[in-house]
N, C-alpha and C positions, 0 to 999 in steps of 0.2 A: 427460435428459442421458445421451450414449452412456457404453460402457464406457471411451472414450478421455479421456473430458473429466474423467468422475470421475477416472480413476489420476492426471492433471497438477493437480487443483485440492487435492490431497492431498500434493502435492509444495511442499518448500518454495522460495522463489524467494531469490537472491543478491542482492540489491541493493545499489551501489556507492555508499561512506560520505558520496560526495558527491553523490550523488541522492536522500538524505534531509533532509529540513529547506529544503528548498527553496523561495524566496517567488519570487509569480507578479510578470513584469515589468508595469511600469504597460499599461493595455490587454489583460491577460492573465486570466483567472482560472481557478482549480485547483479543481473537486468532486467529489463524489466518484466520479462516471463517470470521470471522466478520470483518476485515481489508479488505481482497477480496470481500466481499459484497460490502461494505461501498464501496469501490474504483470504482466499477463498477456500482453504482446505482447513486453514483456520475457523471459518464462518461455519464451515461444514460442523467443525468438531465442536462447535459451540454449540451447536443447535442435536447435536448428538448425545451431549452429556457427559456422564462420567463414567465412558467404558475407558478399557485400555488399548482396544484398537478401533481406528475408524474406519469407513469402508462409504464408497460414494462413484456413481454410476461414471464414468469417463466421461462419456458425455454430458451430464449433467455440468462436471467442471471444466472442462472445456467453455461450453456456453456463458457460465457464472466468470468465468475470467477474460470473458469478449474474443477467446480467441479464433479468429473465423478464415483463417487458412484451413488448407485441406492435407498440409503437411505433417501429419499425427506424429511424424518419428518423430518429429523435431518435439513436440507437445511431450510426447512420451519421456525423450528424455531429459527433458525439463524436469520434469516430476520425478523419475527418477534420481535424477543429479541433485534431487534437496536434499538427499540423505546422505550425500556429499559434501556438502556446502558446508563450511563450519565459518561461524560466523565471531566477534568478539563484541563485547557490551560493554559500556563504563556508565553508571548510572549516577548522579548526586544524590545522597540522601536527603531528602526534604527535612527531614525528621533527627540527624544528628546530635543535635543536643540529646536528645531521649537514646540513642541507642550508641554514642561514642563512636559511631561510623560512619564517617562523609563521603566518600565512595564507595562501590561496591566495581570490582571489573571482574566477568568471566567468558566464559570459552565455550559453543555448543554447535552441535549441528543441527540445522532447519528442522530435521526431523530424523528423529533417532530408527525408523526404518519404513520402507515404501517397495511398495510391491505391484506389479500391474497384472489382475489374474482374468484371464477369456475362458471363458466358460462352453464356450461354443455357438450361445446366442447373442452376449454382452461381453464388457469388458468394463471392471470396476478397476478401481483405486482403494487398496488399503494403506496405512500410515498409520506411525504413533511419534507421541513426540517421548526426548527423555525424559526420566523423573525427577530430573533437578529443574527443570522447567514448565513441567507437565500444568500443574496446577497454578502457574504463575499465567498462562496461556489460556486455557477453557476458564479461571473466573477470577483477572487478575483484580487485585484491591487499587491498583491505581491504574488507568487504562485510558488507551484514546480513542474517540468515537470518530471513524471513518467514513465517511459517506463511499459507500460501493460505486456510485452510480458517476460520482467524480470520479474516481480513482481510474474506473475503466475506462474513460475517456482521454486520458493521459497516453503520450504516444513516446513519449522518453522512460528512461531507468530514472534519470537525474529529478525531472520535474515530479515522477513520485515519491522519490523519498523526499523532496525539498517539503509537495504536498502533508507527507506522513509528519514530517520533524517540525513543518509549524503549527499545524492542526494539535501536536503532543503540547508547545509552550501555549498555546490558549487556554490549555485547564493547568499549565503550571501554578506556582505560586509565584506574583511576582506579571507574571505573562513574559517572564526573560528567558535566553536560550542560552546557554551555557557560555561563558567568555572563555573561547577557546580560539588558538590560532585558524588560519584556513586552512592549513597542512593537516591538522584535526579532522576539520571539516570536510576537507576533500573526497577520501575513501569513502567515507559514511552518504556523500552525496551520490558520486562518480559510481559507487560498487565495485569499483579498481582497491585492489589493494596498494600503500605504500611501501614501495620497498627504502626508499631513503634518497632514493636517488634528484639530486635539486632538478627541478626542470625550467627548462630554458623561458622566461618572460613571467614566471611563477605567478604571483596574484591576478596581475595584469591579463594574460592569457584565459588562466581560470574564470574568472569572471566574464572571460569574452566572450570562451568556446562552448562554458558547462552554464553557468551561475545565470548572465543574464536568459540566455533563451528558454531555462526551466521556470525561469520570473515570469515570460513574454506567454509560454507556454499555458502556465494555471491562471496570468489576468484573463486572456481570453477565453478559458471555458467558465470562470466563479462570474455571476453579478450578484450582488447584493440589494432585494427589494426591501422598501415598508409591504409590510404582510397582506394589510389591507389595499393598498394599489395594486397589490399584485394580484390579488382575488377578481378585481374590479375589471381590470385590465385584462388580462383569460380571457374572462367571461365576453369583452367583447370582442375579442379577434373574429376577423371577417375572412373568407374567401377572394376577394375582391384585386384579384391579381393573374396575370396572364396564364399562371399554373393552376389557376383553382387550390391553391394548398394556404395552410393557416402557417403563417410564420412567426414565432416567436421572438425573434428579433424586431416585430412591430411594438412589441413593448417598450422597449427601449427608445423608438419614435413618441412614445406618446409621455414618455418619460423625460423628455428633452422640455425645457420652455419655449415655451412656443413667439 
């Protein structure tokens, strides 16, 4: 991975309060290639500004989105398939009293057009998104700060949106997530669309096969230090082990009482 790709997958991305929690329309489905696409062609077009088409080296997003098979179709049509994807949103208005409207739900796809074009030496990515979401996406007014560098360490669909939809209620108001059944939740988790259909052990299951192991999945990559222990602690990790290599889980030893 170039010097370019590392400094942007270390950058956190903005993402707009109503491109999180989002369930796949019937015929649609969300995993988690496609969540790391989207996240990172978004970062792209942030950092692009405000044209009307974007455009970004293949390889560059590839790298930015950790993906490190050698299987490019499958990549390719990943990327293409987001302009397929139509996705549906239900947002609370924070703000209803002031504008008489406590929800908002619509209808879009990932990305209103995407093109793979070789040139004979390269092969970039262009993309735009639609205009009813354009400006909601490159410089939304209420948005969630992602950390890139979690996100790509995430090895499930489940466990990033779970990562995406709590990360969004810690700058809600309130710090609460919407009181909605799990039947709600599910698509928006899963990236399964609902068709209606009950399924067999319903919450019980959910919880067993989807819910708990995207829980199990984000404890073990987040720890949470005091800032200054954690400066202190670095600074002294030692080599001092049969590999010669600094391991950062010695922090967490010296974090322990002793």
């Amino acid at each position: 991975m170039g010097n370019e790709s590392n400094d942007l997958i270390k950058r956190d991305i903005y993402k707009a309060h109503q491109a999180i929690a989002v369930a796949p329309s019937p015929g649609s489905r969300i995993n988690l290639l496609t969540r790391r696409f989207f996240n990172v062609l978004l970062q792209h077009a942030q950092r692009q500004g405000n044209v009307e088409t974007f455009r970004a080296p293949l390889s560059a997003i590839l790298n930015d989105a950790n993906y490190s098979s050698q299987n490019f179709e499958v990549a390719k049509a990943v990327l293409r398939g987001l302009a397929k994807t139509t996705v549906e949103w239900s947002v609370v208005n924070d703000e209803s009293e002031k504008t008489n409207v406590g929800r908002r739900w619509g209808i879009s796809s990932l990305l209103a057009q995407a093109e793979l074009i070789d040139d004979g030496s390269s092969i970039h990515f262009e993309w735009s998104y639609a205009p009813a979401i354009r400006n909601s996406m490159l410089d939304p007014s209420r948005y969630v700060q992602l950390d890139m560098a979690v996100f790509a360490s995430l090895r499930t669909g489940t466990a990033a949106s779970l990562y995406e939809i709590c990360t969004r209620y810690l700058t809600n108001f309130g710090g609460l997530t919407n009181k909605e059944t799990w039947e709600w939740w599910r698509p928006r988790l899963t990236g399964v669309p609902d068709d209606g259909t009950p399924t067999e052990g319903g919450y019980k299951f959910f919880k067993r096969d989807r819910l708990m192991p995207a829980i199990n999945e984000i404890n073990a990559g987040i720890y949470a230090f005091d800032a200054d222990f954690l400066r202190t602690s670095l600074a002294s990790l030692g080599t001092d082990n049969d590999q010669g290599e600094v391991y950062l889980t010695d922090v967490l030893a010296a974090a322990a009482p002793a």
